[in-house]
C-alpha positions as CSV (number, residue, x, y, z in Angstrom):
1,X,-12.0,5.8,-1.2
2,X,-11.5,3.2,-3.0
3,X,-10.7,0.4,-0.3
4,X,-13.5,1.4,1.4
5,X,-16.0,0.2,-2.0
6,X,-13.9,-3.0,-2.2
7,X,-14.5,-3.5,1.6
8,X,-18.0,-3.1,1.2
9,X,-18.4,-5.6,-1.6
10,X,-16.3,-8.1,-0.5
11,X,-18.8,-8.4,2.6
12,X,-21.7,-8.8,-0.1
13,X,-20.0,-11.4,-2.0
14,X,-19.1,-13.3,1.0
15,X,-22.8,-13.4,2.1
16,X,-24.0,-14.6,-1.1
17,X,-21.2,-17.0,-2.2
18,X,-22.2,-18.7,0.8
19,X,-25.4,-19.7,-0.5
20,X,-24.7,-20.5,-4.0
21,X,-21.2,-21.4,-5.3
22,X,-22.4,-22.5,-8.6
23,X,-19.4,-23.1,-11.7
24,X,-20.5,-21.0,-14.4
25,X,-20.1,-22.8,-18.0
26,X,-16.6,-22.6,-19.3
27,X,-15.4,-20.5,-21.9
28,X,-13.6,-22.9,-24.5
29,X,-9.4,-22.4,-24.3
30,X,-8.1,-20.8,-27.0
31,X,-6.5,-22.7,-29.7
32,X,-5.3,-22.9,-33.0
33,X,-6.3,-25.9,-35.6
34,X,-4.1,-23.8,-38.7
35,X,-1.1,-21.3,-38.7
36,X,-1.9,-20.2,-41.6
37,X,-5.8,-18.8,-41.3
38,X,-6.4,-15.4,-41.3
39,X,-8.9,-13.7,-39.3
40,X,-12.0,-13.2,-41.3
41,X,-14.4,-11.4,-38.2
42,X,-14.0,-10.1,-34.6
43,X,-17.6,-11.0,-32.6
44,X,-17.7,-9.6,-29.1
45,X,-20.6,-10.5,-27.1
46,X,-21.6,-10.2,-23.3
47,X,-20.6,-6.3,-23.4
48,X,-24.0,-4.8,-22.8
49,X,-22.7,-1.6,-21.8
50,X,-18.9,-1.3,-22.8
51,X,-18.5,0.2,-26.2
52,X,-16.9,-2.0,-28.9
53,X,-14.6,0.2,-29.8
54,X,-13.3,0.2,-25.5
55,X,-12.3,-3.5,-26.4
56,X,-11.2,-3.5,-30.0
57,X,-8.8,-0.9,-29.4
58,X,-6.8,-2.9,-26.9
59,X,-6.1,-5.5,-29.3
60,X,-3.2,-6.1,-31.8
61,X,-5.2,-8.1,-33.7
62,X,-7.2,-6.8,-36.6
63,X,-9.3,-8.7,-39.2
64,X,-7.1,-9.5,-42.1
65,X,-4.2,-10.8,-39.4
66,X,-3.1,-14.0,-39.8
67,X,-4.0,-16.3,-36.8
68,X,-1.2,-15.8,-33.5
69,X,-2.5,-17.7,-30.9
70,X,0.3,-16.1,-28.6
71,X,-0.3,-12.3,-29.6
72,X,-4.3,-13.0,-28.9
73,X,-3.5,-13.9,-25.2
74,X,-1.7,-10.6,-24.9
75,X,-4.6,-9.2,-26.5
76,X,-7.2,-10.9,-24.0
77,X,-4.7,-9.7,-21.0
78,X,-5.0,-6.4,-22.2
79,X,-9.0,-6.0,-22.6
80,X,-9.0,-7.9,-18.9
81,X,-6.5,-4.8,-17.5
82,X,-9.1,-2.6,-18.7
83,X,-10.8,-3.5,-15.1
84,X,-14.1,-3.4,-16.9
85,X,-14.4,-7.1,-16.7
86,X,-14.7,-9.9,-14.3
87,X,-13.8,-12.5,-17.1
88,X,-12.9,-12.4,-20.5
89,X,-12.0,-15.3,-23.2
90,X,-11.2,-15.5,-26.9
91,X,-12.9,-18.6,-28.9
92,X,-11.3,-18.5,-32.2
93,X,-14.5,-20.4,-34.7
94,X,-12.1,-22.3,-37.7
95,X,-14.3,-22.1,-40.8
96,X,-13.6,-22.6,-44.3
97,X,-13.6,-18.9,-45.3
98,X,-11.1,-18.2,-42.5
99,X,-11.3,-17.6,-38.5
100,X,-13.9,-15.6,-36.2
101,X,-12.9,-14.5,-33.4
102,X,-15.6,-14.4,-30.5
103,X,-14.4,-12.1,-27.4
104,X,-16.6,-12.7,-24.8
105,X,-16.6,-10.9,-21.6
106,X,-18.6,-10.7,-18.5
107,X,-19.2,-7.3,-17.6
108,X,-18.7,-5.8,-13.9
109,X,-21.1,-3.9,-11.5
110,X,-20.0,-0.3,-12.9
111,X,-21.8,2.2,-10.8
112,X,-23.3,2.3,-7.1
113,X,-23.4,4.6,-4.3
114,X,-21.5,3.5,-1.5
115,X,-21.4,4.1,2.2
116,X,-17.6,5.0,3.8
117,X,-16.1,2.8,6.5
118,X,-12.2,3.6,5.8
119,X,-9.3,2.9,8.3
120,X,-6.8,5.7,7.7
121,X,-3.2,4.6,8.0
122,X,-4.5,0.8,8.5
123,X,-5.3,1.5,12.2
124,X,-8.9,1.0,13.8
125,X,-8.3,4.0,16.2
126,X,-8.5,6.3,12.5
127,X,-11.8,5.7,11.2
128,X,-13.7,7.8,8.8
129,X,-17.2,7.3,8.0
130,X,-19.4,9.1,4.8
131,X,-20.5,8.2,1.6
132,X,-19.4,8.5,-2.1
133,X,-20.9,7.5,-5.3
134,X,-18.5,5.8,-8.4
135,X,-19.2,5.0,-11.9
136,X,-16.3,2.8,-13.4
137,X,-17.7,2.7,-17.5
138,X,-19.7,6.0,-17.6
139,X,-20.8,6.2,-21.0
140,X,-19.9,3.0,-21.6
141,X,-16.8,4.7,-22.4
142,X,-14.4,3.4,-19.6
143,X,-14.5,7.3,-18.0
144,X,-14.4,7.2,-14.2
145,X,-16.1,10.0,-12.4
146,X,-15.4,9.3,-8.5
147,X,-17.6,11.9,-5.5
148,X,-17.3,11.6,-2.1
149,X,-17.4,13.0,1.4
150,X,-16.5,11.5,4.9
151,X,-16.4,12.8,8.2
152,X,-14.9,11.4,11.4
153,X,-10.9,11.2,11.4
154,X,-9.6,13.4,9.1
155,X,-12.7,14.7,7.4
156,X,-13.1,15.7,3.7
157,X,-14.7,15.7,0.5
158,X,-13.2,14.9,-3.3
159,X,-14.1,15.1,-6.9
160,X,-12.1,13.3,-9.9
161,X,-13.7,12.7,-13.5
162,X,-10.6,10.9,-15.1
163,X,-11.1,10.3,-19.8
164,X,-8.8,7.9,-20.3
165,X,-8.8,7.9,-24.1
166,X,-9.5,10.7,-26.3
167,X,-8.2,12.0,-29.7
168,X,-9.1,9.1,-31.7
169,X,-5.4,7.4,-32.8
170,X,-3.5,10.2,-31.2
171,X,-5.0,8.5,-27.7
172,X,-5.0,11.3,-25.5
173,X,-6.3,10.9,-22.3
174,X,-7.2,13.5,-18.9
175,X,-8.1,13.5,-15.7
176,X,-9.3,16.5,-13.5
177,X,-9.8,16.6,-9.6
178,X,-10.6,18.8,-6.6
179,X,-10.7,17.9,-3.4
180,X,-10.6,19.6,0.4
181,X,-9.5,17.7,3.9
182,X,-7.9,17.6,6.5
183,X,-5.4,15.6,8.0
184,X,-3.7,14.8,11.5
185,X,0.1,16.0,11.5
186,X,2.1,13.2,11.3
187,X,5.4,14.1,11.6
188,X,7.4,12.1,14.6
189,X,9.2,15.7,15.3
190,X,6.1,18.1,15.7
191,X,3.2,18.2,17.8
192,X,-0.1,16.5,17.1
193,X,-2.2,19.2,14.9
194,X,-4.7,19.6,12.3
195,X,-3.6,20.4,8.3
196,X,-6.1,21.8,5.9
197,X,-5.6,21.1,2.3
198,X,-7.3,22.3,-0.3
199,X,-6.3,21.1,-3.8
200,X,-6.9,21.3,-7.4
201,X,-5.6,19.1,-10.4
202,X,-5.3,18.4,-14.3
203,X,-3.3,16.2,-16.3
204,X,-2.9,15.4,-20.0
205,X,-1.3,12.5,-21.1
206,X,-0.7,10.4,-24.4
207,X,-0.8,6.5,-25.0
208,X,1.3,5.7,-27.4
209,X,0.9,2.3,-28.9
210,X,0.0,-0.4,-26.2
211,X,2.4,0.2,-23.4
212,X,4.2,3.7,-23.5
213,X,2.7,6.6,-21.3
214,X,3.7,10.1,-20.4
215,X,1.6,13.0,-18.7
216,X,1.5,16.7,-17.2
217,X,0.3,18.3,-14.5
218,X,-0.4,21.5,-13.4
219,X,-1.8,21.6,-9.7
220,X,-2.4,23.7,-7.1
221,X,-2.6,23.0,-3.3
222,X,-3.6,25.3,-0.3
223,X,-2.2,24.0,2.8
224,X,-3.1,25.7,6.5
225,X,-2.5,24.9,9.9
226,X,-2.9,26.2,13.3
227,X,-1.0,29.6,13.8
228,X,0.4,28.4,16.8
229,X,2.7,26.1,14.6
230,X,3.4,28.7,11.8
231,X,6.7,27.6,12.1
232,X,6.0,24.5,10.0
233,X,5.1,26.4,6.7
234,X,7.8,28.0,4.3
235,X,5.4,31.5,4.3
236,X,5.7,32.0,7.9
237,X,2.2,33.2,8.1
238,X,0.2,29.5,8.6
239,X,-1.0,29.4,5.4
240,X,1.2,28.0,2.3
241,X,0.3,28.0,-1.5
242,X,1.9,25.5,-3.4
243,X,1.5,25.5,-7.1
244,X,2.9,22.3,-9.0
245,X,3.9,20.8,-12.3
246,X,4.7,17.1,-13.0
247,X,5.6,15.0,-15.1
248,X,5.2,11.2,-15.3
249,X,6.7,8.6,-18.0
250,X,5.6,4.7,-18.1
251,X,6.4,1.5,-19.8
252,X,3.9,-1.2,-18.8
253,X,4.5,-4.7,-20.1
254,X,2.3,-6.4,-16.8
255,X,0.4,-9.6,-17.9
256,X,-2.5,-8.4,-15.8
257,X,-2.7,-5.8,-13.6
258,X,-4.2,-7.5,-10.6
259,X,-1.8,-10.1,-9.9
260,X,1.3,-9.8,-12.3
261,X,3.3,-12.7,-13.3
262,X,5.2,-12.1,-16.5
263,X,6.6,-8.6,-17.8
264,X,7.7,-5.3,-16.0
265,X,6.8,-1.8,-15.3
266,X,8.8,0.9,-15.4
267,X,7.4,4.4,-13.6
268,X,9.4,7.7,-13.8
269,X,8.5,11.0,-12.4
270,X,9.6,14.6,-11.7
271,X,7.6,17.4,-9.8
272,X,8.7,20.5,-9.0
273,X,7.0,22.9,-6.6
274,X,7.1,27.0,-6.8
275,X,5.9,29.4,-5.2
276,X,7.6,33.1,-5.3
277,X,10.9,33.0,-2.9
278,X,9.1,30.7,-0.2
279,X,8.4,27.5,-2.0
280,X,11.2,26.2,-4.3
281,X,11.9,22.0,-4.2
282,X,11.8,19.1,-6.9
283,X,10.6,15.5,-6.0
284,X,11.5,13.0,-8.2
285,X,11.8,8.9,-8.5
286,X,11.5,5.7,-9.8
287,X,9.5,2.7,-9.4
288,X,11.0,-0.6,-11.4
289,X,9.2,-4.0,-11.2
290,X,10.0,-7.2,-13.1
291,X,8.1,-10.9,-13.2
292,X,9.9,-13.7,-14.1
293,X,7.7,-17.0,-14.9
294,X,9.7,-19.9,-13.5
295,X,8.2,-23.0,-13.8
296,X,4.5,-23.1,-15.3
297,X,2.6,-20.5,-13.1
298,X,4.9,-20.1,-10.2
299,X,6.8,-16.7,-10.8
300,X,9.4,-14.6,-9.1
301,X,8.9,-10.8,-8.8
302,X,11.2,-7.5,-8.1
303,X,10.8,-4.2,-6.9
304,X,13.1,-1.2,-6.6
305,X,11.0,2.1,-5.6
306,X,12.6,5.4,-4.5
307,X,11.6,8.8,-3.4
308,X,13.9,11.7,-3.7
309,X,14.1,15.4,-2.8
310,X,15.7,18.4,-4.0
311,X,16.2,21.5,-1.5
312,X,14.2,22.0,1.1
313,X,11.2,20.1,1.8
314,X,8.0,21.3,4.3
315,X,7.5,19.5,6.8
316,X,3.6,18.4,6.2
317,X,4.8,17.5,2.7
318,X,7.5,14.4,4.3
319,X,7.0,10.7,3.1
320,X,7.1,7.9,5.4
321,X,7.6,4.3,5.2
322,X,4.7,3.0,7.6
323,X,1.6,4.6,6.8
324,X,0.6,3.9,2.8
325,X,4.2,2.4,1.9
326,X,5.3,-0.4,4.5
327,X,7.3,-3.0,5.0
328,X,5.9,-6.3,5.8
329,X,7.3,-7.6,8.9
330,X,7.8,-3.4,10.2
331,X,4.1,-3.4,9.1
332,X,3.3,-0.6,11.9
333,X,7.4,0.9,12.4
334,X,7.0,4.4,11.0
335,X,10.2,6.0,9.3
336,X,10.2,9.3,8.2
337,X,12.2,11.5,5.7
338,X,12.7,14.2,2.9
339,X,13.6,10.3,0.9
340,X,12.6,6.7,0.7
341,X,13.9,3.5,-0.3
342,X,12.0,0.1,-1.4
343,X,12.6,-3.1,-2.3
344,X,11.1,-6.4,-2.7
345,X,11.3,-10.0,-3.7
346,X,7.9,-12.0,-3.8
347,X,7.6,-16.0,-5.1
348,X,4.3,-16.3,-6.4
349,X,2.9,-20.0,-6.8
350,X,-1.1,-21.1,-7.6
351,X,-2.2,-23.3,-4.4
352,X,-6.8,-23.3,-5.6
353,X,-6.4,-22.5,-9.5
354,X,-9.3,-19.5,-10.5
355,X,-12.4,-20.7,-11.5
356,X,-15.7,-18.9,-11.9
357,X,-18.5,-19.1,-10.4
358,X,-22.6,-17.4,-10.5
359,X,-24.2,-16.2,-7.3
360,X,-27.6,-17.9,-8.5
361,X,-30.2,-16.6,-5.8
362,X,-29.6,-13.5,-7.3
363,X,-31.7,-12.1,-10.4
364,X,-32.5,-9.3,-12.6
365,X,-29.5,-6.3,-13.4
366,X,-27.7,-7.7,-10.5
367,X,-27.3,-11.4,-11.5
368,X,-25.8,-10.0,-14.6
369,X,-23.2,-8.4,-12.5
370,X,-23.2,-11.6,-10.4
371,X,-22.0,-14.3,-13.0
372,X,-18.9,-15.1,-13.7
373,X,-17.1,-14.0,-10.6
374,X,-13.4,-15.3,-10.0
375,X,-12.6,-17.6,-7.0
376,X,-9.1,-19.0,-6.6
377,X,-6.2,-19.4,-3.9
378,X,-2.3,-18.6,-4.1
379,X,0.7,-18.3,-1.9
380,X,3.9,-16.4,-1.7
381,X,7.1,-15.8,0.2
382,X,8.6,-12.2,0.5
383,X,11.1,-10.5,1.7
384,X,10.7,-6.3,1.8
385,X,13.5,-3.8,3.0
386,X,13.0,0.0,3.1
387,X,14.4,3.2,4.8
388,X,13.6,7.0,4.5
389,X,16.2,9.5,5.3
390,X,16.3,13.4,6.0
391,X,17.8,16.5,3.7
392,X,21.8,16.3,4.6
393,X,21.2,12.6,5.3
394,X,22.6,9.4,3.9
395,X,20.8,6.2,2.8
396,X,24.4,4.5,4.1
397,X,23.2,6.1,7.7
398,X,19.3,5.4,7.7
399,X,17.8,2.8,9.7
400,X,16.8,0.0,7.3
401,X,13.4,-1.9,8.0
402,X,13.4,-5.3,6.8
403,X,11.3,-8.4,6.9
404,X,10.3,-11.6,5.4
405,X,7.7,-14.4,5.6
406,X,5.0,-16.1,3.6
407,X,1.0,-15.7,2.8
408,X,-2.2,-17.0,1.2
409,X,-3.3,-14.3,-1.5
410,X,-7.5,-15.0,-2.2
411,X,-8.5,-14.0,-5.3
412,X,-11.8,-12.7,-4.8
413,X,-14.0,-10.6,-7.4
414,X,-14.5,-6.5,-7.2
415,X,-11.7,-6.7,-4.8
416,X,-9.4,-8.9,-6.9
417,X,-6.8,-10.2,-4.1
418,X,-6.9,-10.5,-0.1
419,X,-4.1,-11.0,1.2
420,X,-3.0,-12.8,4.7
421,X,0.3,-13.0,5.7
422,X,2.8,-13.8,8.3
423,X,5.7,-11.7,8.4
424,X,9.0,-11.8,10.4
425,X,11.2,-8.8,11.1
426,X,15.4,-9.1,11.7
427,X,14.5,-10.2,15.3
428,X,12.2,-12.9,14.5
429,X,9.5,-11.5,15.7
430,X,5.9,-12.5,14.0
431,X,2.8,-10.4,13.0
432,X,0.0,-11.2,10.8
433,X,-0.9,-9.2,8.1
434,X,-4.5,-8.5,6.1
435,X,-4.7,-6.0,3.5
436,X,-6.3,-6.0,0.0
437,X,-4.7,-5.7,-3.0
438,X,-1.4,-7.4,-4.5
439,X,2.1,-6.7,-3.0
440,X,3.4,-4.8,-5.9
């Protein structure tokens, strides 16, 4: 439910930015009088519920450390990916003994309950309505515990509480999560029909150093239909179980999370589902993105993304390329499969450059959370091209969506980027686009 909280405070902000854009003070750049300093002190300020320890243990630097001006922007990157932050800066203070460092950071709105508004599958025909409750930094820790029911189309309720560092230096992390709803059938080849799923989750996983991940999983999922269409499920009797295990590797060297423009990603998985004779197929896949700075801010960025099967694959459990994947320009074509195939280019330029500002009217706990907000315009020009394909298919035989065009990407706080785009498919043909988040 995410998208629904950013939906929801992206029609505060709007309200109140209207009434008071007011530039915050500046932060002083970071800069470097001597090569040869070392770092005598690391003062962090502005953190008045994020643990120390949250931010120092994102940084390469250490007191001690000779002064690397270069290696503290990848350290200020790195506390900002922490999502934890609306801003954060590193003013280096040059004094005879040696070098201070002052991280200061302007801390989020962390936790709020929040009503439920979502558009399933991006159409306004699908809404569901409820309400959740979300606490980003509970602790002060950076653990996320996420509750939340909606009703309307397709109904349900969910429960995750996600530890994302435990262990000390062996930085072990978990996440846990439950959750029960049901879904409209939508496979192109079957009748329209309800699915229950009922699901249950947990996953270990290890950090090691600053940008190598790997996890397990052990799940288990209930799924149910109508016994009418008993067909669909592997058990023959309506009703499948599906236990699960998974596991995920990643090598993340994004600049910043929210709107990459220098490094990669890497994402490898492999699941494989089990259940006596009836149940017996692997998923597995890749996800590759790259960001190439090309001139000052402008930057060009890659994506290759695939989804494969092994044996055979229920129906309900199909991926598509039109409901949560899509390609711009086929934004509403669905294509359906047992596989699927992505990839994207994407130019990325600054048009407004980000600057911060306070929502003044606002006072008490929530003009803390209202300072230092980030404001800025960009534009981009894509091209996306996709297919999914059946078991016994061929990607050589699949129909492939393609598009291009260009849009404006708003950087906007809690919701970080709105994008609006124009998109073209191979027959010209224009739509325009609105959706949160960046491209990939």
């Amino acid at each position: 439910m995410n998208t629904c909280k950013k939906n929801l405070l992206f029609i505060l902000l709007f309200i109140c930015i209207s009434s008071a854009p007011l530039l915050s003070q500046e932060f002083l750049p970071l800069q470097a009088e001597s090569d040869s300093l070392q770092i005598i002190d690391i003062i962090i300020s502005g953190n008045t519920k994020t643990k120390e320890q949250i931010i120092l243990r994102e940084m390469k630097t250490a007191i001690g450390d000779e002064f690397d001006p270069e290696r503290l922007n990848e350290d200020r990157e790195r506390i900002q990916n922490l999502q934890l932050f609306t801003r954060v800066e590193i003013v280096p203070d040059f004094t005879a003994q040696g070098i201070i460092l002052n991280i200061i950071v302007a801390e989020r709105w962390y936790v709020f309950p929040y009503p439920i508004l979502y558009i399933n599958d991006r159409d306004w025909s699908k809404v569901s309505y409820g309400a959740g409750i979300i606490h980003q930094n509970f602790r002060g820790l950076s653990h996320n515990i996420i509750a939340a029911f909606w009703l309307g189309y397709d109904p349900g309720i969910q429960f995750t509480y996600i530890n994302p560092w435990f262990g000390g230096k062996h930085q072990f992390n978990y996440q846990v999560s439950a959750y029960s709803y049901q879904i409209r059938n939508k496979s192109s080849y079957l009748d329209d029909f309800n699915e229950k799923h009922r699901a249950a989750s947990v996953t270990l996983g290890k950090r090691w150093g600053y940008h190598i991940y790997a996890s397990s999983t052990l799940a288990y999922r209930q799924v149910t239909v109508p016994l009418q269409y008993k067909a669909v499920t592997h058990s023959g009797n309506a009703t499948d179980h599906l236990p699960s295990a998974r596991f995920a590797f990643r090598y993340d060297r994004r600049d910043l999370y929210e709107y990459p423009k220098k490094g990669g990603l890497f994402d490898l998985y492999v699941s494989h589902y089990r259940y006596k004779t009836e149940i017996n197929y692997y998923r597995y896949g890749a996800d590759v993105r790259l960001y190439h700075p090309v001139y000052k801010q402008v930057s060009l960025a890659y994506r290759v993304m695939c989804d494969l099967a092994h044996n055979r694959v229920p129906v309900y459990d199909r991926i598509f390329i039109g409901y949560g994947t899509r390609v711009r320009g086929e934004f509403f074509t669905i294509s359906e499969g047992d596989n699927r195939f992505l990839g994207s280019v994407e130019l990325r330029f600054p048009l407004i450059k980000i600057r911060y500002y306070d929502l003044s009217p606002i006072t008490g706990d929530l003009g803390h959370y209202s300072s230092n907000l980030p404001f800025g315009l960009s534009g981009g020009l894509f091209y996306d091209t996709g297919a999914a394909w059946l078991r016994g298919e061929k990607l050589t035989g699949a129909i492939l969506l393609s598009g291009f065009g260009a849009g404006l990407h708003l950087h906007l706080p809690y919701i970080q980027v709105l994008r609006l785009e124009c998109a073209f498919n191979s027959d010209y043909q224009a739509q325009f686009i609105a959706d949160m988040g960046v491209a990939f």
